[in-house]
N, C-alpha and C positions, 0 to 999 in steps of 0.2 A: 674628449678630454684634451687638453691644452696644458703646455708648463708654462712658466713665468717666473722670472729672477727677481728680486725686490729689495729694497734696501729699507730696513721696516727699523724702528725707535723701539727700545725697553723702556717702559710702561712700572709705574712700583703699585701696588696692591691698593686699591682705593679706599681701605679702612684705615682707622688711626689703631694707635700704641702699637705694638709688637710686630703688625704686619705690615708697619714703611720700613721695613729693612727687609722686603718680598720685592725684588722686581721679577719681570716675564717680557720675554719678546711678541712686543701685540699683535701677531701674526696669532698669538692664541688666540686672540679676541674673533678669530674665524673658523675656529677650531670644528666646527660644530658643523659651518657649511660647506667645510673640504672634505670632513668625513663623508657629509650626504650626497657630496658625488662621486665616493668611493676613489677621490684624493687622498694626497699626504706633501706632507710639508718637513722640511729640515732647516737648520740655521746654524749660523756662526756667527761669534760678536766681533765687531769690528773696532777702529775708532770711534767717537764721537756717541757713545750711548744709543750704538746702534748695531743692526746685526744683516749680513747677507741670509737670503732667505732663496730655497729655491721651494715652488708650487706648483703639482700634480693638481688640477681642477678643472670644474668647467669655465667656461668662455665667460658668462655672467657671472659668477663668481670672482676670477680673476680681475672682472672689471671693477666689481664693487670694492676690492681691495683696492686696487691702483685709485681708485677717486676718494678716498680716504684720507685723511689729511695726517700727515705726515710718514707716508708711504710715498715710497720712488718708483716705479717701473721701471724695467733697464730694457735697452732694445735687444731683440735677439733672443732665441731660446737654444742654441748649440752653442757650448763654450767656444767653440773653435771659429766661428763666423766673425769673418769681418766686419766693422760698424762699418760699411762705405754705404748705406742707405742712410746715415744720418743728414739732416739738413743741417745750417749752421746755428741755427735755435737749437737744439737736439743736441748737439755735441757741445755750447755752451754750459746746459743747462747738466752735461755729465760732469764739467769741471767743477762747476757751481758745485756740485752734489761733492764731488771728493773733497773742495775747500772747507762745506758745511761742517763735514766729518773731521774737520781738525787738521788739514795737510795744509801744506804751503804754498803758496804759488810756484816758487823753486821746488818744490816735490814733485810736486804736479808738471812742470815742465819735461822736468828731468826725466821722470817714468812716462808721461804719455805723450811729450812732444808736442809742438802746435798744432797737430793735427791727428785728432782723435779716431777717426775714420778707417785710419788704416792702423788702426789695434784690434786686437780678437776681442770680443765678449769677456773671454777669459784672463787677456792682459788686464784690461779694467778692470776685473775683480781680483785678480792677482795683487792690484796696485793698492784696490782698495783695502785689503786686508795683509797689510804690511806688517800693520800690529794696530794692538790696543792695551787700554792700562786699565789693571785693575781699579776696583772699586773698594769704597772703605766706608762705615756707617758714621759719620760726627755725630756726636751726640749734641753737643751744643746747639749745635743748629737743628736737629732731626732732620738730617739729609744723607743721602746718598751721595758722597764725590768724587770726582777720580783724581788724586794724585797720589797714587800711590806708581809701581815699579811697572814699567814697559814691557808687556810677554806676545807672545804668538797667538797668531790666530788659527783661528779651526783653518786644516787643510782644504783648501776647495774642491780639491776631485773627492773628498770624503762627502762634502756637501752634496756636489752632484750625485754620488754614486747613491746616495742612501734615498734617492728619489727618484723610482724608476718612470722616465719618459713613455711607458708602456704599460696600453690600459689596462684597466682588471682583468681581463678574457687573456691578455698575453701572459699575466701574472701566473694566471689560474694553469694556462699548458705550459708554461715553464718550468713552476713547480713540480708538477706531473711528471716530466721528463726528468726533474733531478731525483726524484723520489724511485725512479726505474733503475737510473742510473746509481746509486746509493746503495738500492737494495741489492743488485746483481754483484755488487761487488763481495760482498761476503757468502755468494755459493758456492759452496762446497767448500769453505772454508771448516764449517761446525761451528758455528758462531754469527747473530742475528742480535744485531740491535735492537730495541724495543719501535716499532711504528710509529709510536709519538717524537721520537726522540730524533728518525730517518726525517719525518715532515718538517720538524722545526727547521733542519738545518736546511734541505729544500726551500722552504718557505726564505729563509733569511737569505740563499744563494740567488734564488728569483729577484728578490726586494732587493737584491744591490745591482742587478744587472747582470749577472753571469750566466753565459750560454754555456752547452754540453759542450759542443763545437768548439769552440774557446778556451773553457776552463779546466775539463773533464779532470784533468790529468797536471790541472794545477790546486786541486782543491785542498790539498794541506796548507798550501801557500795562502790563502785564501782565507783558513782555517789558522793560521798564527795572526794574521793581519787582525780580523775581527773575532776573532770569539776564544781566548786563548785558556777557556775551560772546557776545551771539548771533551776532556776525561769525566766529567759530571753533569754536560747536556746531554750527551751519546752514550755515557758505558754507567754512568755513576747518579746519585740525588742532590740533594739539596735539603740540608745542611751538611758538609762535613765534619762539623764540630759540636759539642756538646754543649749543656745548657752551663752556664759561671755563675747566677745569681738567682735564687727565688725569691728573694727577698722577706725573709723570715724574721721579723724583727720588732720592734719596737712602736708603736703608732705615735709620728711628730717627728720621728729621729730622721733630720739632714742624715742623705746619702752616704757623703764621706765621714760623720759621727758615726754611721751603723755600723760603714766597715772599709776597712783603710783599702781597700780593690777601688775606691772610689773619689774622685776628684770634681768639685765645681766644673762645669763645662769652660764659664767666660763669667771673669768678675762684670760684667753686666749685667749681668742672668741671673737670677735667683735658683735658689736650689731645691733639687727634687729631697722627696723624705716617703718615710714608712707611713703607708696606710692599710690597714687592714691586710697583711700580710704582702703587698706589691706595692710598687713606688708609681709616687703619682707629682702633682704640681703642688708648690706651697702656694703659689697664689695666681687666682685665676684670671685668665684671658691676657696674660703676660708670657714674660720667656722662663723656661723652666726646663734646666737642664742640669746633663751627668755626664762623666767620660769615666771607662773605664783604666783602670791606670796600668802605665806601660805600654811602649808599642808593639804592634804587632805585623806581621809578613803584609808586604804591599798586595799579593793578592788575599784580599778580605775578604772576611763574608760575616753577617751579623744578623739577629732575628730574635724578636720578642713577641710574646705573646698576649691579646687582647683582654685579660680577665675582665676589668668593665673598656667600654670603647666609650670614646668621646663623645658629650654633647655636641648638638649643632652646632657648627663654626668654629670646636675644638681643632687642635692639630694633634697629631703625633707624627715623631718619625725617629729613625734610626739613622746613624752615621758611623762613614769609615773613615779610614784614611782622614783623623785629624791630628789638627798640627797648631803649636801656639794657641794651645790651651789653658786656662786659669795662670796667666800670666800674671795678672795682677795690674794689666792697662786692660781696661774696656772696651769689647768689641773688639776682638786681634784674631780668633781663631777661624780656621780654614779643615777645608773638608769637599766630604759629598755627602749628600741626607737624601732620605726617601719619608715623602712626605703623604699621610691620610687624613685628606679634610674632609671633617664629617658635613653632610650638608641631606639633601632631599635625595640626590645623588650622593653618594662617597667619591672620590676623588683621589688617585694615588699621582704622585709628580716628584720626578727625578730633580734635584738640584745641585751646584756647582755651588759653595759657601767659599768665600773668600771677605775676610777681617769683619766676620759673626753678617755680612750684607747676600741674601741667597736667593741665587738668581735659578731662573727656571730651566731644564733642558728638556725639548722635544716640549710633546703634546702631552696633556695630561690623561690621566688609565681611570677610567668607569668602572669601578668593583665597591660593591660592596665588602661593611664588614660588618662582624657581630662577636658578641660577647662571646669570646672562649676562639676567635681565630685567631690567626697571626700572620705577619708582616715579615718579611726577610728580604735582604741584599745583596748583591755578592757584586764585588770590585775587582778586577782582572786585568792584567795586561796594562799596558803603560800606550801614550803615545800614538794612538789613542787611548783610555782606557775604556772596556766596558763594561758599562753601569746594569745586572739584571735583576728587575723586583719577580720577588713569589709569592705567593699567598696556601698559609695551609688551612683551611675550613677547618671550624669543630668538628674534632672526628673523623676530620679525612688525611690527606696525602698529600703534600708540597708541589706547586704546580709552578709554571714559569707565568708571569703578567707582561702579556704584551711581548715585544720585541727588547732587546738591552739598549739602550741611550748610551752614544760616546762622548768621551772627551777630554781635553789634555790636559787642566789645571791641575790634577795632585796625582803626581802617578808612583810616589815613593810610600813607603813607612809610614804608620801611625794610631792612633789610637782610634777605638768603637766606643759608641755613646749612644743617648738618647735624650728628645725634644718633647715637651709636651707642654700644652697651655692650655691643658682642662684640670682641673681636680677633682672633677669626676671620675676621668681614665684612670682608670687599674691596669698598668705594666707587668705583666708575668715571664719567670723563666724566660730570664735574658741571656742569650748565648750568643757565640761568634768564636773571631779568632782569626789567627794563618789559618786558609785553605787546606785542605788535607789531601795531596793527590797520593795516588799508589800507582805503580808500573811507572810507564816509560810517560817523563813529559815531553811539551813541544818540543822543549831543546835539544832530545835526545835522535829526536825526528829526522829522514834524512833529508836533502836538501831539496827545494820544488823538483818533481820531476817532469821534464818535456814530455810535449804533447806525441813524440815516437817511442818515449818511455816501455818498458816492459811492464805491462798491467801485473805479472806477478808481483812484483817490487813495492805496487801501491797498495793492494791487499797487504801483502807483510806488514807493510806500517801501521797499515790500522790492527793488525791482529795483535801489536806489539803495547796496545791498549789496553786489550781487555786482562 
């Protein structure tokens, strides 16, 4: 297993109507042969309708990306390394690459000097991810364009971190050792977190990089940084909130006719209506949406349930944290949505929605679904924020999908909703809302403790949980 840095192009969905306003960083377009060598991939968008990419893979693999046309390789696999093995084609062909991306010659001066060589890996990609500008759908044109307003780019030690240089057999004793270290610390307390709940966070402590030796005794620290629902991965479930709408109603009745809780998503969109007791799509293989009205606590959580699931190449999904909604200009509204494409496979995928154009985050989730499951989100924590999907089978019990997906665009206030472009799908008992915590949150927490810390100190904390 080998890493690799990349500087990879967003790619828009190769179908017409609805889904060119779907881009994905084509680093997905590998998705399939990273997993099969028990890789993993992260990214951040940059400038230029494109994204830093770091890749866990094998050697052939990683080559078949890099000769790929329009993928970058970058020299170097430790951020910290100096390019001084570049020739003078090599450190050409790095300027070239920052120019392509939208910089300036005076940018480029300025931040990497005439001589590339004696920068880290890391300045490079420091430079390279300065910023980037959102995106916005034209309708006139049916394009995706950028000029809209100039924001930040994903952190790149987030980048790095979220992609451990260490192969699965390292993963695998890592984890081990945080799950020892996890468990012992509530002996002899009278109190014992559930074993699924001890793995998760293990598994997630592993997946970024963190040793015993290192962290042990930073892990609250650790624990606000990423995961800032530990009161409901560790002590608590998934939903905290009840269900708001069964949709008991009228068959044909628009959403916001049935019942004023209810608002058009985006005057571009057509609007969801009563069918057979659950809301579905007025017209097929289009956009078809609802937002809940009024906002709600920036950490969200929202979830509906499957009564009928979508035809093939249907979507559904749910969304928080939105903003400039049914504005009454076309195509304005922003968010995050959690997206099931029904297909041979099912298909669950995190996105980032900025002015109704929804771009992909992370790799896409292999789960099936079926009539009578459901779908749920939860949005947490700011700056990063993180994004986690669930799934509760017919007749069973709310489970976590996959690892949470971060990221900075919307980390304030806003409203929950729902996407669908089947009108076959039957929407059921839609719920969400503010998260509901009980006892002590992060903020109440005390401050990281050093690694000479008193271990009694760091059980209290967690006991100040349950």
């Amino acid at each position: 297993m080998s890493v690799g840095w990349f500087v990879a192009p967003y790619n828009q969905k190769a179908l017409t109507g609805y889904r060119a306003r779907f881009r994905y960083c084509a680093m997905q377009d590998f998705d399939a042969a990273i997993r099969s060598d028990n890789g993993d991939w992260c990214e951040g968008e940059i400038l230029g309708n494109s994204a830093i990419v770091k890749v866990r893979a094998s050697l052939v693999t990683l080559s078949d990306i890099a000769s790929t046309g329009g993928f970058s390789r970058l020299p170097g696999t430790d951020l910290n390394e100096r390019l001084t093995a570049l020739t003078t084609v090599q450190e050409r062909q790095l300027q070239d690459l920052a120019g392509s991306l939208g910089y300036s010659g005076v940018e480029i001066d300025r931040s990497l000097g005439t001589d590339v060589r004696g920068k880290t890996l890391r300045e490079y990609l420091t430079f390279l991810s300065t910023r980037r500008v959102r995106p916005r759908w034209d309708s006139p044109t049916q394009q995706i364009v950028f000029d809209q307003e100039i924001v930040p780019c994903r952190n790149l030690n987030d980048i790095d971190r979220n992609v451990s240089a260490g192969p699965p057999g390292y993963i695998h004793v890592a984890t081990q050792l945080w799950i020892a270290f996890l468990s012992s610390l509530y002996f002899g307390t009278g109190f014992r977190p559930s074993r699924s709940a001890i793995q998760y966070f293990a598994h997630e402590a592993a997946r970024l990089g963190l040793s015993i030796q290192e962290h042990s005794y930073d892990f609250l620290e650790w624990v606000a940084g990423h995961s800032s629902m530990l009161l409901f991965r560790l002590f608590g479930a998934f939903p905290t909130t009840s269900v708001l709408d069964a949709f008991t109603g009228v068959d044909g009745t628009d959403l916001p006719v049935y019942s004023a809780n209810w608002t058009n998503l985006d005057s571009g969109y057509n609007p969801m209506e009563i069918q057979s007791n659950a809301a579905t799509a007025t017209i097929d293989s289009t956009d078809n949406g609802a937002a809940w009205v009024g906002n709600v606590g920036a950490d969200t959580e929202v979830f509906v349930t499957f009564g009928t699931s979508s035809t093939v190449g249907g979507l559904i999904a749910i969304l928080v944290r939105l903003n400039d909604v049914n504005t009454g200009t076309n195509y304005q509204f922003d968010g995050y949505g959690l997206e099931v494409l029904e297909g041979a496979t099912d298909s669950v995928q995190h996105y980032t929605i900025t002015n109704a154009v929804w771009t992909v985050i992370g790799s896409a989730i292999s789960q099936e679904f079926a009539d009578g499951d459901a779908l749920g989100l939860e949005a947490t924590g700011a700056n990063p924020t993180s994004l986690q999907a669930y799934r509760k089978p017919s007749g069973g019990s709310w489970a976590a999908l996959d690892t949470a997906r971060t990221n900075s665009d919307w980390d304030g206030v806003g409203r929950i909703g729902l996407y669908t472009s089947d009108t076959v799908a039957r929407l059921d008992d839609f719920g969400g809302g503010t998260v509901v915590a009980g006892g002590a949150t992060l903020e109440t927490l005390p401050a990281t403790e050093g690694a000479g810390a008193d271990r009694s100190r760091f059980v209290k904390a967690y006991r100040q949980l349950t």
